[in-house]
C-alpha positions in Angstrom: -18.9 108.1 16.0 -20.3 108.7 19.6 -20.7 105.5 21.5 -21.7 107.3 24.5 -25.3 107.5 23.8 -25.4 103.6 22.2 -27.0 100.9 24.8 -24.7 97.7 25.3 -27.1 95.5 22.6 -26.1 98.7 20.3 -22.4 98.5 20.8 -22.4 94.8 20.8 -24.3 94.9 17.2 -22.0 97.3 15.8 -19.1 95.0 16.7 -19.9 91.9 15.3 -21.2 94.4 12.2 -17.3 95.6 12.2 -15.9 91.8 12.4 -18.0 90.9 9.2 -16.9 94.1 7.1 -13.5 93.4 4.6 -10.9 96.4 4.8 -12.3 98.4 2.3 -15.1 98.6 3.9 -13.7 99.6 7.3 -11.5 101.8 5.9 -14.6 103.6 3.8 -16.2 103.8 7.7 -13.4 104.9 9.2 -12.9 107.5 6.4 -16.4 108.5 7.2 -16.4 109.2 10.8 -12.6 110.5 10.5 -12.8 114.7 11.2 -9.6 115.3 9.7 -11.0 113.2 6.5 -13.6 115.6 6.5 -11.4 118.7 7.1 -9.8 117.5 3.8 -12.9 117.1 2.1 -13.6 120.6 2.7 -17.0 119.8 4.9 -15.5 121.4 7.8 -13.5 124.6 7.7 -9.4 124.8 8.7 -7.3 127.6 8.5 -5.1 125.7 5.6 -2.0 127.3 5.1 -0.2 124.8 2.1 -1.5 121.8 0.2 -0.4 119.6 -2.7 -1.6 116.3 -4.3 -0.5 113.8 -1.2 -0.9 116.4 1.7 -2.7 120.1 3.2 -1.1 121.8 6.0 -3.4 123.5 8.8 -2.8 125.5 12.1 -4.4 123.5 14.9 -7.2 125.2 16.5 -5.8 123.4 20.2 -2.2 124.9 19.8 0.7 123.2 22.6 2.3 127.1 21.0 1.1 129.9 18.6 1.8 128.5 14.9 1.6 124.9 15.7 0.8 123.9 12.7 -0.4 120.0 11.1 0.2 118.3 7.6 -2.2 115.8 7.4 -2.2 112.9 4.1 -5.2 113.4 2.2 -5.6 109.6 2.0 -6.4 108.1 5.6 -3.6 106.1 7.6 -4.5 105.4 11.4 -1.2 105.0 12.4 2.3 105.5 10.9 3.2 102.3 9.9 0.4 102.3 6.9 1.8 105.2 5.1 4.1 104.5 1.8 7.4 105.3 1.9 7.0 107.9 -1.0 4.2 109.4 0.9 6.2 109.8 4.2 8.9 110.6 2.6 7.2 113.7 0.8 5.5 114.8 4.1 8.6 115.0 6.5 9.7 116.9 3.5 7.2 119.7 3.9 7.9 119.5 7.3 10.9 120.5 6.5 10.0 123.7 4.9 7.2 124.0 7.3 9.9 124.0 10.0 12.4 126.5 8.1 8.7 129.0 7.5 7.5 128.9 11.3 11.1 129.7 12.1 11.4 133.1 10.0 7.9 133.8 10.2 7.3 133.4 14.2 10.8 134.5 15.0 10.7 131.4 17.2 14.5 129.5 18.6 13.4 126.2 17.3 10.8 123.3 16.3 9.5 120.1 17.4 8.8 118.0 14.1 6.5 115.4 16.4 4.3 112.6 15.7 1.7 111.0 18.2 2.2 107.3 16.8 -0.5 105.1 18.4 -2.9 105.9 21.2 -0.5 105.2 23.9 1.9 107.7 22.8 -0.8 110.6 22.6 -2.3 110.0 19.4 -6.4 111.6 19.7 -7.3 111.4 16.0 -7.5 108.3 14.4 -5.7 110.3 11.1 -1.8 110.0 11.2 -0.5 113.3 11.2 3.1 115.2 12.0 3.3 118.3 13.9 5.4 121.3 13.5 5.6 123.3 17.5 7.7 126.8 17.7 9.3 126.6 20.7 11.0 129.1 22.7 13.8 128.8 25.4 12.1 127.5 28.8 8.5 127.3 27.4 8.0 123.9 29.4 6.4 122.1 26.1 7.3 118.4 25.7 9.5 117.6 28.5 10.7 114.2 28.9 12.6 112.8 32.2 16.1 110.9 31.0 16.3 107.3 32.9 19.5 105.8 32.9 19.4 101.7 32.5 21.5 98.8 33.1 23.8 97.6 30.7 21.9 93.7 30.6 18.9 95.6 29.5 20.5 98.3 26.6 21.8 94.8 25.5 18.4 93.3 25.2 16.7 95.8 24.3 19.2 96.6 21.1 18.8 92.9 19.8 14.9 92.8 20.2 15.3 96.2 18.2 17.9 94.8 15.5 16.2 91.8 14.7 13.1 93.4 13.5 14.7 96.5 12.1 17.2 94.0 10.1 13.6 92.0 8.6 12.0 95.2 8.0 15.0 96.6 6.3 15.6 92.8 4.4 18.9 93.0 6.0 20.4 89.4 6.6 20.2 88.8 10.4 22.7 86.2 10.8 25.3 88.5 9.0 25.0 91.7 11.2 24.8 89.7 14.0 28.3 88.3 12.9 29.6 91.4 12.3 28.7 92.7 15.7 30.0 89.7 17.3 33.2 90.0 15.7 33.5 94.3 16.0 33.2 93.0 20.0 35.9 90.8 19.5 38.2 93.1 18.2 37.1 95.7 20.9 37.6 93.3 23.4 41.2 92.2 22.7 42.4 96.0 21.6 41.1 96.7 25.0 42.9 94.0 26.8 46.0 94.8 25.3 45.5 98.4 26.7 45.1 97.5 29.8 48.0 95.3 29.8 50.5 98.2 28.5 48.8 100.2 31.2 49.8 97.5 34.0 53.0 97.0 32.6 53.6 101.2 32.8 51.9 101.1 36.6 54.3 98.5 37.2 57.8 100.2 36.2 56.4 103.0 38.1 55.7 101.5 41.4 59.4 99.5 41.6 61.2 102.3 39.7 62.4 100.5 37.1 64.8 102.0 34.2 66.1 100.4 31.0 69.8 100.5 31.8 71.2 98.8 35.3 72.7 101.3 37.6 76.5 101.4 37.8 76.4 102.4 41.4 75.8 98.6 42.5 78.8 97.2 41.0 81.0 100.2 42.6 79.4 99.3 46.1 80.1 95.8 45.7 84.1 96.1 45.0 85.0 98.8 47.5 84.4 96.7 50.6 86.6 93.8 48.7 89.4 96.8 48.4 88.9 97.5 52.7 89.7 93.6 53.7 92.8 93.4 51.6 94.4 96.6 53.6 93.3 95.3 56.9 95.8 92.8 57.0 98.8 95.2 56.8 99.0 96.9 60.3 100.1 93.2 61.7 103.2 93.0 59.9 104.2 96.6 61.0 104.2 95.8 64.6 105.5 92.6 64.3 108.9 95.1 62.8 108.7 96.8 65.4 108.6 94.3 68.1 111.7 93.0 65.7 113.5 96.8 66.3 112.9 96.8 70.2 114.6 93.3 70.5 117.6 94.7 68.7 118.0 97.5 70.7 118.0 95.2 74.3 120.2 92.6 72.6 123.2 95.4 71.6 122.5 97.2 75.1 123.2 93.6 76.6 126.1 93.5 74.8 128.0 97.0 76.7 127.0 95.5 80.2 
């Protein structure tokens, strides 16, 4: 539906017209105006190239490479989250064959199995849909730039994600959370205890310690003991021969 051409009392009578309608309804609308809904139907033409009971598979006629190619559900979903699991589950499926055929076929080096989930990330049509893109090496399609963050935020970030993942998933929150908490407590002391064997290693090697004492020390300590006991003995050797001079004088006294 164009609202280009619709005046503001237009657009203002077509919203409260919306606000009265049930689901069904809207989604019968929204089915209405939906192209890809009427690509399905068969009222406009596509160049379909596979289709089963949930799903067809078309080449996009606005291409991001040659082959890209779209499986679309033949029911309509707006966004991702309002697919079944069975019905998910059976597209990324085909995607997968999709993937391995665009690979042989195009001789391409790889795939991008993408979906635009929301208007903010891309999404044009209001049709969920996931795309199949050859790529080749260098072709410049979907780059993203990598941002580092801070630690503080991964953290927060990874609980706001858990919680609801955990609720989704009927996991019990309390009992992951323990679990993480106690995994971290076991990190953290196997980690301490590291560190402490690593100090204690530093350590030894900074003062050079061994596991035996040196003998060296004790042979050090008894050879100056050894040098003061010999000291002594020159005395007593002069003090003989002071003792043999006085001899002599006394027996030369004796012939005068």
């Amino acid at each position: 539906m164009d609202l280009s051409n619709l005046t503001d009392e237009q657009k203002q009578e077509l919203q409260e017209k919306l606000k009265n309608m049930s689901p069904e309804e809207l989604a019968k609308l929204q089915q209405q105006q939906c192209i890809f809904c009427q690509i399905i139907s068969g009222k406009i033409p596509s160049k379909k190239i596979y289709e089963d009971d949930v799903c067809i598979v078309i080449l996009d006629i606005n291409p991001a490479t040659k082959g890209h190619v779209l499986i679309i559900p033949k029911e309509h979903y707006a966004i991702m989250p309002q697919v079944p699991d069975e019905e998910i589950g059976h597209m990324y499926a085909i995607s997968k064959k999709i993937s391995q055929a665009v690979l042989r076929g195009l001789r391409v080096q790889g795939t991008n199995i993408y979906v635009a989930n929301g208007q903010a990330a891309g999404q044009k049509a209001q049709h969920f849909m996931i795309h199949v893109i050859p790529r080749k090496g260098a072709d410049g399609i979907v780059q993203m730039e990598e941002k580092l963050m801070e630690k503080a935020s991964v953290e927060k970030v990874k609980l706001a994600l858990q919680d609801k993942v955990n609720s989704l998933l009927g996991v019990e929150i309390q009992q992951t959370l323990n679990q993480a908490q106690e995994k971290e407590s076991v990190e953290s002391n196997e980690t301490q205890e590291e560190k402490e064997e690593d100090d204690d290693i530093n350590l030894d090697e900074l003062f050079g310690k061994k596991e035996e004492t040196p003998e060296p020390e004790e042979e050090l300590v008894e050879e100056p003991e050894q040098q003061e006991d010999e000291q002594p003995e020159p005395e007593p050797q002069k003090e003989k021969e002071d003792n043999a001079d006085a001899s002599l004088d006394d027996i030369a006294n004796l012939f005068k």
